[in-house]
Each structure stands twice: as C-alpha cells, then as structure tokens.
DOZARO-921163 format. One record per residue (C-alpha): residue number from 1; residue in one letter; chain; z, y, x. Coordinates in nm, 4 decimals. Example, Ala and Ser with C-alpha at 12.3 -4.5 7.8 and 13.67 -1.06 7.14 Angstrom:
BEGIN
<atom><k>1</k><r>A</r><c>A</c><w>0.7800</w><v>-0.4500</v><u>1.2300</u></atom>
<atom><k>2</k><r>S</r><c>A</c><w>0.7140</w><v>-0.1060</v><u>1.3670</u></atom>
# end
This chain:
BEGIN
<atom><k>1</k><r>X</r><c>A</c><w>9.2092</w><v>-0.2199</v><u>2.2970</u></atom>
<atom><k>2</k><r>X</r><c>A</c><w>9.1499</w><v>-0.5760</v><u>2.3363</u></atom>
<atom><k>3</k><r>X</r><c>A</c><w>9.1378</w><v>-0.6468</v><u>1.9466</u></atom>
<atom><k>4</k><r>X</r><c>A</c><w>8.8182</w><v>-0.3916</v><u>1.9262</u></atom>
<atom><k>5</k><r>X</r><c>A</c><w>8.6323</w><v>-0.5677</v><u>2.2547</u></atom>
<atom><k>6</k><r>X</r><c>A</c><w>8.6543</w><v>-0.8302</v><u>2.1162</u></atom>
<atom><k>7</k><r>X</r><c>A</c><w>8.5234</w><v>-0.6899</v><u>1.7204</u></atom>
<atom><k>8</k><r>X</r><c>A</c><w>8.2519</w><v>-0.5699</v><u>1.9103</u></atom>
<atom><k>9</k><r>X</r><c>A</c><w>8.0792</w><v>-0.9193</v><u>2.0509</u></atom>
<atom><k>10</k><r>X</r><c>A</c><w>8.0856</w><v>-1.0437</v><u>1.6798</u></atom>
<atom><k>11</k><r>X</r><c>A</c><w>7.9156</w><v>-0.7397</v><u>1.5548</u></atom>
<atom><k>12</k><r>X</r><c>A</c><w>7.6756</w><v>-0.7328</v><u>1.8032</u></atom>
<atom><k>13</k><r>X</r><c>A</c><w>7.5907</w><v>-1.0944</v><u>1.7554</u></atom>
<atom><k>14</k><r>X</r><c>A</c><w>7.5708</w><v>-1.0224</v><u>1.3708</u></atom>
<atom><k>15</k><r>X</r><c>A</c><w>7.3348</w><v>-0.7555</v><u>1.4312</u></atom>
<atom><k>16</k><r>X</r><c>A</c><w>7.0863</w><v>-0.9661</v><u>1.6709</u></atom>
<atom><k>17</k><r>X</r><c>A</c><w>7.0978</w><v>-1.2791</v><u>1.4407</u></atom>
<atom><k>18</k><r>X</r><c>A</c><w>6.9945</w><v>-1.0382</v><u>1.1229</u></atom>
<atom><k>19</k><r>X</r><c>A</c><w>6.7628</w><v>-0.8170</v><u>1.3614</u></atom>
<atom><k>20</k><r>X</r><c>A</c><w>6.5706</w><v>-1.2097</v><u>1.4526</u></atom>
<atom><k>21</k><r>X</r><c>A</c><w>6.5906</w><v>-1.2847</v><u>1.1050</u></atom>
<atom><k>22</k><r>X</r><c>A</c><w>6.3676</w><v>-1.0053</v><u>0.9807</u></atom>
<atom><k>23</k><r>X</r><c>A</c><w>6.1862</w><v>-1.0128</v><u>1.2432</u></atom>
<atom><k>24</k><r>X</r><c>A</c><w>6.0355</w><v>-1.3533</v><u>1.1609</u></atom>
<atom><k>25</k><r>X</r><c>A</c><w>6.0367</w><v>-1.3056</v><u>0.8283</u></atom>
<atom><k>26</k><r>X</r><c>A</c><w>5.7558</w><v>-1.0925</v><u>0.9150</u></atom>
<atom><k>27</k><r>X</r><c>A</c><w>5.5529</w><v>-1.3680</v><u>1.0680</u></atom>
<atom><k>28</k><r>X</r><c>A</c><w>5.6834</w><v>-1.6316</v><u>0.8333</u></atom>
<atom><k>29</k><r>X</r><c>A</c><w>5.2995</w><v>-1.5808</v><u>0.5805</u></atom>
<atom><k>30</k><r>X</r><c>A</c><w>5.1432</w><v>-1.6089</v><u>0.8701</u></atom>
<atom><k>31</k><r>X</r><c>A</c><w>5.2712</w><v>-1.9418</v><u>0.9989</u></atom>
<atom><k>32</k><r>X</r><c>A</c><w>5.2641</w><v>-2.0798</v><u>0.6009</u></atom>
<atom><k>33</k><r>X</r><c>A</c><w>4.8965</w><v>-1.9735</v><u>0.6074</u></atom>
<atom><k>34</k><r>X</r><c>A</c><w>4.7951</w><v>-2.2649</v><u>0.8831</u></atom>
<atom><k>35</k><r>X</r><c>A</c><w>4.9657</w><v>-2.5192</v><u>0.6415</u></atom>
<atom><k>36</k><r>X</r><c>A</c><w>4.7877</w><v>-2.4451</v><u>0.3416</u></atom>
<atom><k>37</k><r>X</r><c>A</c><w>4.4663</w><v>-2.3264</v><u>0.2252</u></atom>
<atom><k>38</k><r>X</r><c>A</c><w>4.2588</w><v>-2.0600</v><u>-0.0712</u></atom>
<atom><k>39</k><r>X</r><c>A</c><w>3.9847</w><v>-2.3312</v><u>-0.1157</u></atom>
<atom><k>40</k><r>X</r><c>A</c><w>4.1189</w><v>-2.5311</v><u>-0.4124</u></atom>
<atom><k>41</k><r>X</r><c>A</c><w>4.1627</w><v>-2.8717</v><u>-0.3984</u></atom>
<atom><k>42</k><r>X</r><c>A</c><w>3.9251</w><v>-3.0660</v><u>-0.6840</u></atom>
<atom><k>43</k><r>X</r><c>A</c><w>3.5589</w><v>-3.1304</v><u>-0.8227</u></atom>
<atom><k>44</k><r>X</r><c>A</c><w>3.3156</w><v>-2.8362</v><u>-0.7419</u></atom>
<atom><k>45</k><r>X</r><c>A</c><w>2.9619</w><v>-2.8557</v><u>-0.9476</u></atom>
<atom><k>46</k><r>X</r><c>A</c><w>2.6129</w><v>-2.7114</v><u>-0.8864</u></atom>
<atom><k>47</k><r>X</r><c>A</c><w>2.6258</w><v>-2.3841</v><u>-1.0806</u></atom>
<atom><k>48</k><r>X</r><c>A</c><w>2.5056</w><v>-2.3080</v><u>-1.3397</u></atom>
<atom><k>49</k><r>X</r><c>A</c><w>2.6329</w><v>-2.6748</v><u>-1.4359</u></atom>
<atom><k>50</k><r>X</r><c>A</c><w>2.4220</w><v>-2.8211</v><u>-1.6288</u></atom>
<atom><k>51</k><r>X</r><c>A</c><w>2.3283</w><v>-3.2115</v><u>-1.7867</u></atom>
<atom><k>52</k><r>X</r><c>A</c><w>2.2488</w><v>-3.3813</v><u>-1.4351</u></atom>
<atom><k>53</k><r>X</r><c>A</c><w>2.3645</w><v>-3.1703</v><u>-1.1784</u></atom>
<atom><k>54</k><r>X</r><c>A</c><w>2.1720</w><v>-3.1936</v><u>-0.8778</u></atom>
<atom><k>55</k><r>X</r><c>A</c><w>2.4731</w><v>-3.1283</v><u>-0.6444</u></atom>
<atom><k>56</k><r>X</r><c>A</c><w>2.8489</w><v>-3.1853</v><u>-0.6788</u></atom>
<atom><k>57</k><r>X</r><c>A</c><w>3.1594</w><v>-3.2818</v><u>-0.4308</u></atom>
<atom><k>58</k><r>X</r><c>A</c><w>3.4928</w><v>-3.3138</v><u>-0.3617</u></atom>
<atom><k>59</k><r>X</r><c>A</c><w>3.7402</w><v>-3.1177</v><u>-0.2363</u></atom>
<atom><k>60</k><r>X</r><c>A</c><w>4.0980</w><v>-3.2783</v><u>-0.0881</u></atom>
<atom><k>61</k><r>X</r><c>A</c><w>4.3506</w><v>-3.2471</v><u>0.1717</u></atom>
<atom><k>62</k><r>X</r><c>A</c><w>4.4427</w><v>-2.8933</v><u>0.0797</u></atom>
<atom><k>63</k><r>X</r><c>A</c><w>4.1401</w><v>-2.7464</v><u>0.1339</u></atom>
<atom><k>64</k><r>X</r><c>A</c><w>4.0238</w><v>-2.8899</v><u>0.4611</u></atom>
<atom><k>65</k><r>X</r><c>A</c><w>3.7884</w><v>-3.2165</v><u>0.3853</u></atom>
<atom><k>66</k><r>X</r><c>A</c><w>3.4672</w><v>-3.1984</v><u>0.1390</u></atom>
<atom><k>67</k><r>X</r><c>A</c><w>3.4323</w><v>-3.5420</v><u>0.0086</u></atom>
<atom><k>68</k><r>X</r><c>A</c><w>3.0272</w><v>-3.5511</v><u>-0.1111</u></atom>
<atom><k>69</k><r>X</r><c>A</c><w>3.0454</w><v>-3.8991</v><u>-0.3076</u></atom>
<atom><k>70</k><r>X</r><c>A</c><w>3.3621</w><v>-3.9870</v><u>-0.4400</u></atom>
<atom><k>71</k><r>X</r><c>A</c><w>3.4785</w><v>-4.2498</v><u>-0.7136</u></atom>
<atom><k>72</k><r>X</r><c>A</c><w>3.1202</w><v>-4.2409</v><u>-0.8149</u></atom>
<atom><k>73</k><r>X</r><c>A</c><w>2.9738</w><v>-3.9047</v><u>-0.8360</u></atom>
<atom><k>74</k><r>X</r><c>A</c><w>2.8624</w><v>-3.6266</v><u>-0.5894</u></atom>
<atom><k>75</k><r>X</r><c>A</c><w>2.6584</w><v>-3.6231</v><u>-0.3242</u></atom>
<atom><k>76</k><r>X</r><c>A</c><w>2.3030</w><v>-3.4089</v><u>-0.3637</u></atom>
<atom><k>77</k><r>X</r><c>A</c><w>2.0195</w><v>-3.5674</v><u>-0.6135</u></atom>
<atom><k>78</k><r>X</r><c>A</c><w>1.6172</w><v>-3.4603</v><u>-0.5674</u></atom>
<atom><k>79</k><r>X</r><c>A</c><w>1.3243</w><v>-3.6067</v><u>-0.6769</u></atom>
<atom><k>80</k><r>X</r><c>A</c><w>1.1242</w><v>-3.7824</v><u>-0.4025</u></atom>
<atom><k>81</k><r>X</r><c>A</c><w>0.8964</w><v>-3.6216</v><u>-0.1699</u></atom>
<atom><k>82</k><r>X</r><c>A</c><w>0.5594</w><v>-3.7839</v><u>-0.0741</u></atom>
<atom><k>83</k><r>X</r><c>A</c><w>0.6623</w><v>-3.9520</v><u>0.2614</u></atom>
<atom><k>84</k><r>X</r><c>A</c><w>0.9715</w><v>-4.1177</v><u>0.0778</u></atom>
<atom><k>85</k><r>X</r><c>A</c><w>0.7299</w><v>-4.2931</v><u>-0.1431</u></atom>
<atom><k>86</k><r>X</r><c>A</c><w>0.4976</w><v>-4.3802</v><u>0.1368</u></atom>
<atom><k>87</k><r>X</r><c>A</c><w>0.8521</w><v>-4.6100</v><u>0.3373</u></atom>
<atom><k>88</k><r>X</r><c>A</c><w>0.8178</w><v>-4.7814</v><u>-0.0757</u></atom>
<atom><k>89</k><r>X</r><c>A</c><w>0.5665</w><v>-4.7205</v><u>-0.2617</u></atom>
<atom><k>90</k><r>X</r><c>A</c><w>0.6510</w><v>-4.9862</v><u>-0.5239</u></atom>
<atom><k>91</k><r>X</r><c>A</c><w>1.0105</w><v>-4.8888</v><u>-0.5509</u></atom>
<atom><k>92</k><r>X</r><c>A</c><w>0.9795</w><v>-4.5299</v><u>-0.5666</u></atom>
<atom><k>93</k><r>X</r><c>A</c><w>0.7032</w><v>-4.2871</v><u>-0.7986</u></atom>
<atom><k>94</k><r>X</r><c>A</c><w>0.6728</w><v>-3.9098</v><u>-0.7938</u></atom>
<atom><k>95</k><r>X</r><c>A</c><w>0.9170</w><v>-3.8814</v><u>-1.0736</u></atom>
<atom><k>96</k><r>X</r><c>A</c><w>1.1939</w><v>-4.1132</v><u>-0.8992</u></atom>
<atom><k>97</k><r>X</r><c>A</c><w>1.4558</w><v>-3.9562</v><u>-0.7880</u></atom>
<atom><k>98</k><r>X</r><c>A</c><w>1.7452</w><v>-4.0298</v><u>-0.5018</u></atom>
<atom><k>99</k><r>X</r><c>A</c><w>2.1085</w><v>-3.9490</v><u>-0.4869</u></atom>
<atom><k>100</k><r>X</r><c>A</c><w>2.1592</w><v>-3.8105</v><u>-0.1342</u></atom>
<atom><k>101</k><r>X</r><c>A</c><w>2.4977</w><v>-3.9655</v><u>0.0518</u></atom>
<atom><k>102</k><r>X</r><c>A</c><w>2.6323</w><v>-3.7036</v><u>0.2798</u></atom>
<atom><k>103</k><r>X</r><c>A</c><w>2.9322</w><v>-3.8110</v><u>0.4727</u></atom>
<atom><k>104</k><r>X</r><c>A</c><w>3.2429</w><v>-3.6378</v><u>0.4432</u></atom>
<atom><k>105</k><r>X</r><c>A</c><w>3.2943</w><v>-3.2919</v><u>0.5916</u></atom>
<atom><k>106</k><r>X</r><c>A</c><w>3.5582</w><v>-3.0770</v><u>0.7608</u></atom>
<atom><k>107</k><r>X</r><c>A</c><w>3.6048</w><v>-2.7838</v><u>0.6034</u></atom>
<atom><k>108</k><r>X</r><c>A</c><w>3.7053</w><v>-2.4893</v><u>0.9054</u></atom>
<atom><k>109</k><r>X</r><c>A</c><w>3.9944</w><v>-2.2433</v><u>0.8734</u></atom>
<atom><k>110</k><r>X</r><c>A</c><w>3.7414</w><v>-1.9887</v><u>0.8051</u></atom>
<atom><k>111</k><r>X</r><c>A</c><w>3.5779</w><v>-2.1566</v><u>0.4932</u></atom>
<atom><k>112</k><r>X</r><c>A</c><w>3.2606</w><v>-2.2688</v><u>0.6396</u></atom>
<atom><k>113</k><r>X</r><c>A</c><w>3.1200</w><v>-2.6528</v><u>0.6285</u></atom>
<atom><k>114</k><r>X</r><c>A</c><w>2.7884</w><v>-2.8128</v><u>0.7829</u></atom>
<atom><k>115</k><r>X</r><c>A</c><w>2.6257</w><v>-3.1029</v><u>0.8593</u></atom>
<atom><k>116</k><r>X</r><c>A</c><w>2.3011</w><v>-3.2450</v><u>1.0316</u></atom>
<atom><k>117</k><r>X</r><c>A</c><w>2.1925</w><v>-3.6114</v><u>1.0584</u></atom>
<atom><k>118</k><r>X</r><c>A</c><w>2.0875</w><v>-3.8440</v><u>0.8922</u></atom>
<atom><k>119</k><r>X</r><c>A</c><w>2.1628</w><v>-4.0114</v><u>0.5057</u></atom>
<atom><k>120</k><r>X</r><c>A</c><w>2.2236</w><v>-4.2968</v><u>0.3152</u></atom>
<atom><k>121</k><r>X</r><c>A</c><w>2.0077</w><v>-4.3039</v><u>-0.0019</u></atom>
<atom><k>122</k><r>X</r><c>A</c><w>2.0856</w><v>-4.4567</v><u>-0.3163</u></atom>
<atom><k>123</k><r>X</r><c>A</c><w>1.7531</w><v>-4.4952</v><u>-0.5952</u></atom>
<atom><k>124</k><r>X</r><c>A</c><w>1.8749</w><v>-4.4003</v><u>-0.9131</u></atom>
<atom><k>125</k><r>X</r><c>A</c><w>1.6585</w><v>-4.5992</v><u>-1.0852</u></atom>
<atom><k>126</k><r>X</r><c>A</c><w>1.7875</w><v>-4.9277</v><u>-0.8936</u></atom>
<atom><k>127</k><r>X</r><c>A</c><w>2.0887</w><v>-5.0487</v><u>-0.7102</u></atom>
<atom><k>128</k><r>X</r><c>A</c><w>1.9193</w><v>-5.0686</v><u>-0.4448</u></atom>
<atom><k>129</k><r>X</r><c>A</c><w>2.0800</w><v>-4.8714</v><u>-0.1454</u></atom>
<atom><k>130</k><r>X</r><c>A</c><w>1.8352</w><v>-4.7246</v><u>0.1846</u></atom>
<atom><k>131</k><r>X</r><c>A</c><w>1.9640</w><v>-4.6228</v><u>0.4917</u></atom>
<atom><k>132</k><r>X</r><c>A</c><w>1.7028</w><v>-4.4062</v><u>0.6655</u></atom>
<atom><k>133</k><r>X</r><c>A</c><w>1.6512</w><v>-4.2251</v><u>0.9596</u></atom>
<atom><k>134</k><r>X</r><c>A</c><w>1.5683</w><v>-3.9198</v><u>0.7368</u></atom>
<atom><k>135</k><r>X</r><c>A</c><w>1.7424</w><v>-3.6113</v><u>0.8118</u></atom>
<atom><k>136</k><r>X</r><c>A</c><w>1.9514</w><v>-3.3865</v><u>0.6139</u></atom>
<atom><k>137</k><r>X</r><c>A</c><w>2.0507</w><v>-3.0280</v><u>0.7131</u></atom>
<atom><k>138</k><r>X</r><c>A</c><w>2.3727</w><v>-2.8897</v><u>0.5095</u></atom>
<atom><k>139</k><r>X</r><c>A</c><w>2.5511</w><v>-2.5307</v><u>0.5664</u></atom>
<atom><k>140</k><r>X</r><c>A</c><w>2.7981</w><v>-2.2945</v><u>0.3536</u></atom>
<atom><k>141</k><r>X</r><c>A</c><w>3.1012</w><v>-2.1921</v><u>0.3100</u></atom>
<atom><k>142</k><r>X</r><c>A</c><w>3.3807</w><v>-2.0853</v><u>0.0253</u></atom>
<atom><k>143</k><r>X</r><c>A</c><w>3.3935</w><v>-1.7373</v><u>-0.1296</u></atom>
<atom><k>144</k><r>X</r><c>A</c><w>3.7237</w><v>-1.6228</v><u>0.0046</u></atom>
<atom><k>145</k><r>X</r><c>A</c><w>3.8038</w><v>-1.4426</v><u>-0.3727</u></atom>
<atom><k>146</k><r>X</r><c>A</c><w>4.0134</w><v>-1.5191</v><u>-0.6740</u></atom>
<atom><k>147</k><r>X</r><c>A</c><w>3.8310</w><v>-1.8210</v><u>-0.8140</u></atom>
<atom><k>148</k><r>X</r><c>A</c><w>3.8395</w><v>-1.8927</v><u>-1.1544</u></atom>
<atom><k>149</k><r>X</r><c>A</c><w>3.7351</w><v>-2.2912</v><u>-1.3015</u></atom>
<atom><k>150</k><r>X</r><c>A</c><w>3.3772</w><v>-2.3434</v><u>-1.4455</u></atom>
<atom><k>151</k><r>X</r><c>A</c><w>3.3076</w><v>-1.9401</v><u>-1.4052</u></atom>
<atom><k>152</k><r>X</r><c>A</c><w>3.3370</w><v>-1.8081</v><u>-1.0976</u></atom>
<atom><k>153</k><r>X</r><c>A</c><w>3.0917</w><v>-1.9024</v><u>-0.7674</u></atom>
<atom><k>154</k><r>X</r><c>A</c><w>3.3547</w><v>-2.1063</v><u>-0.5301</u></atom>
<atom><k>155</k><r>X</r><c>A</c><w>3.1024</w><v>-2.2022</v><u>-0.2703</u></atom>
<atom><k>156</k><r>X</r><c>A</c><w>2.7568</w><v>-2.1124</v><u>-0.1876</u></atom>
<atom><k>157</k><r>X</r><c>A</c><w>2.4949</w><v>-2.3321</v><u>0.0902</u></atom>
<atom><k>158</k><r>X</r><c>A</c><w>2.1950</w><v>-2.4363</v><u>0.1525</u></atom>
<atom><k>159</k><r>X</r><c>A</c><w>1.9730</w><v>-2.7686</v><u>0.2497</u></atom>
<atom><k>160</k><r>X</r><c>A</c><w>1.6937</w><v>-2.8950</v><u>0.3940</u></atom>
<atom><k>161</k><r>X</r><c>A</c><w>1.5551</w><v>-3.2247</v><u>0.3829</u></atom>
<atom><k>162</k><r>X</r><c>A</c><w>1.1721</w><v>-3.2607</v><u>0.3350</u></atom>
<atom><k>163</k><r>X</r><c>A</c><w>1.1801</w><v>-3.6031</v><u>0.4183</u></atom>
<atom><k>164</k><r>X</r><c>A</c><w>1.3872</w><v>-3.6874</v><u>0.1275</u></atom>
<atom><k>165</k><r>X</r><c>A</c><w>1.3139</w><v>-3.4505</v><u>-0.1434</u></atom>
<atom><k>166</k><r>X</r><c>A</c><w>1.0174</w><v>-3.2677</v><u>-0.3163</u></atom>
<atom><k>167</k><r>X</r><c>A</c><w>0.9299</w><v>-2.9509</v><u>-0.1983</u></atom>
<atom><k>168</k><r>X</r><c>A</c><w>1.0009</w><v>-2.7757</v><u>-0.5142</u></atom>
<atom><k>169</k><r>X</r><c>A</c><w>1.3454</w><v>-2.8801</v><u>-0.4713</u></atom>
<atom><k>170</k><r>X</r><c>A</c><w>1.6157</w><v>-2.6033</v><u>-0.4908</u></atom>
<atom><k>171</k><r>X</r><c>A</c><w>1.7534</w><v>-2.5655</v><u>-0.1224</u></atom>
<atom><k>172</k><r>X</r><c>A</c><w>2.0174</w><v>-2.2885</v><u>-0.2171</u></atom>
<atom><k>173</k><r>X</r><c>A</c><w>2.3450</w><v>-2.3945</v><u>-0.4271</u></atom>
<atom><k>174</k><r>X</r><c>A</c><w>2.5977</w><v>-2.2069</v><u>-0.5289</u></atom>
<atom><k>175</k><r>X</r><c>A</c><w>2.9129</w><v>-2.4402</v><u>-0.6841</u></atom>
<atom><k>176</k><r>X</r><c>A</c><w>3.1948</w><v>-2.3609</v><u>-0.9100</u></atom>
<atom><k>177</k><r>X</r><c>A</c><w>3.5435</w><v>-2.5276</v><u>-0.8733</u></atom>
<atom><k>178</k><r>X</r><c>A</c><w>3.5838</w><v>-2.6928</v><u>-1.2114</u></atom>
<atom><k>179</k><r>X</r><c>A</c><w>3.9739</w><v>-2.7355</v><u>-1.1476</u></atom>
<atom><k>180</k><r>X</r><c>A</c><w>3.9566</w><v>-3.0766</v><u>-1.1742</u></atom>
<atom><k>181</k><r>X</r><c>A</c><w>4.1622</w><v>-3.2651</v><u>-0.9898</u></atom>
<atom><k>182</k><r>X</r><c>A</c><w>4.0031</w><v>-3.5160</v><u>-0.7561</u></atom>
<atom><k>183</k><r>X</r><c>A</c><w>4.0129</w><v>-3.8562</v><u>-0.8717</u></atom>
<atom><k>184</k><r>X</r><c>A</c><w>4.1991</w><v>-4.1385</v><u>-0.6511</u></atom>
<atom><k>185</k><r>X</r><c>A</c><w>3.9218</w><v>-4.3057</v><u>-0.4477</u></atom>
# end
C-alpha cells in the first residue's frame, strides 16, 4: 500500500506539469505577438510608384519606428506654395519644389502613426537647408492584410501643410512595401 501512495504523487505531479504546459501553450501566440510585428520592416513608396515619388519612408525596428529620411531618401516632396516663396523669393519660384523632413515616428501596436509640428526643409534645387516654423500635419496607419512587395497598398495617410506645399498637392497617400530592406544609416 505504501508503494501505490507513493505512485500516486508522481502521477499527479506529471499530470499538473503537462495540464500547465498546454495550458500556456495556449497563450504562448499571444505573448510572441508583443515581440514582433505584421508591418514589414523596409522601404515603403508612394503608390502608384512612379519616377520622383513624392512620398517614401522607412520602416525598422520590427515594425515599430517609421524612419521618413533615411540614408538619403524619404521624407514627403511638394512644390512650393505662395507663402513659402514670399520667406525667399529669390531662392524659391512656383515650380521649386521642397523635400519635407519629418522626424521619425512611432509606429502603435495597432498600426497607426501621426505627427504634428513643425519641419525641416531641404530646396531641391540647392543645398541649402530651412528650418521653419511651418507646420506639418501627418496621420495613417498599415493595412493589417497579407502584403505583397511593389503590389499591394501597405499603408495609407494623409497630410496637410499649406504653408509648405501648393494647394494642388496630393494630401492622401497610399504606400506599398517594396521589400527592400532598409539601408544602414
């Protein structure tokens, strides 16, 4: 009689330990799920892409920091609007155009990014850089669907900054993820 009391602690631990065991298994996506991320790290361009795309960035950190200029390209280009050629008038014509500088942005859990303040500007016809008090209003977020490079819509938002750019300028983007990867800074 002793021999089986003492079979029976053993089994019952057994049975607890594999009991736990698929027990977390259970929650073991959803505790992966905070460490990584369905936004895909890498380039994402204006869509449709096109010679001189207006808007591009960067995606790194597994999907949780938008990097807007990076290694030389990004950020959002426009031509000028009428009160940016009145802070310069001999710098800048109604056919100049500006590459916007947006700082780097946090991407949420949920997909979503924004941003409101102000800019750097760079002249693309000169190496001249401005820093202005002209704002800049940026909002989107990822499509939360099975992406595929250059074809599918990754990333849709819209801007506003009619201080900086034309009115005629194209305030909603959509981006594809070109499945680049991004390029060491």
């Amino acid at each position: 009689m002793c021999y089986l009391q003492k079979m029976k602690f053993p089994r019952m631990f057994v049975s607890v330990a594999i009991l736990t065991a698929v027990v977390l298994t259970g929650f073991a996506p959803t505790f992966a799920s905070a460490s990584t991320s369905w936004i895909h790290n890498g380039r994402y361009d204006y869509s449709p892409h096109v010679a001189g795309t207006p808007a591009a960035f960067t995606v790194v950190g597994n999907g949780t920091k938008m990097e807007w200029l990076s290694a030389g390209y990004g950020g959002i280009t426009c031509t000028v609007s009428p009160s940016l050629i009145a802070l310069d008038p001999s710098l800048l014509f109604p056919t100049s155009y500006v590459n916007i500088i947006v700082p780097n942005l946090t991407i949420s859990p949920s997909g979503a990014f924004s941003y409101s303040g102000n800019v750097t500007l760079y002249y693309l016809e000169s190496p001249l850089t401005l820093s202005t008090p002209l704002r800049l209003k940026l909002n989107g977020h990822f499509v939360k669907a099975p992406i595929e490079a250059n074809t599918t819509i990754a990333a849709v938002g819209t801007f506003s900054a009619p201080e900086i750019c034309k009115d005629s300028t194209i305030t909603k983007m959509s981006f594809v993820w070109t499945g680049a990867t991004p390029r060491p800074n």
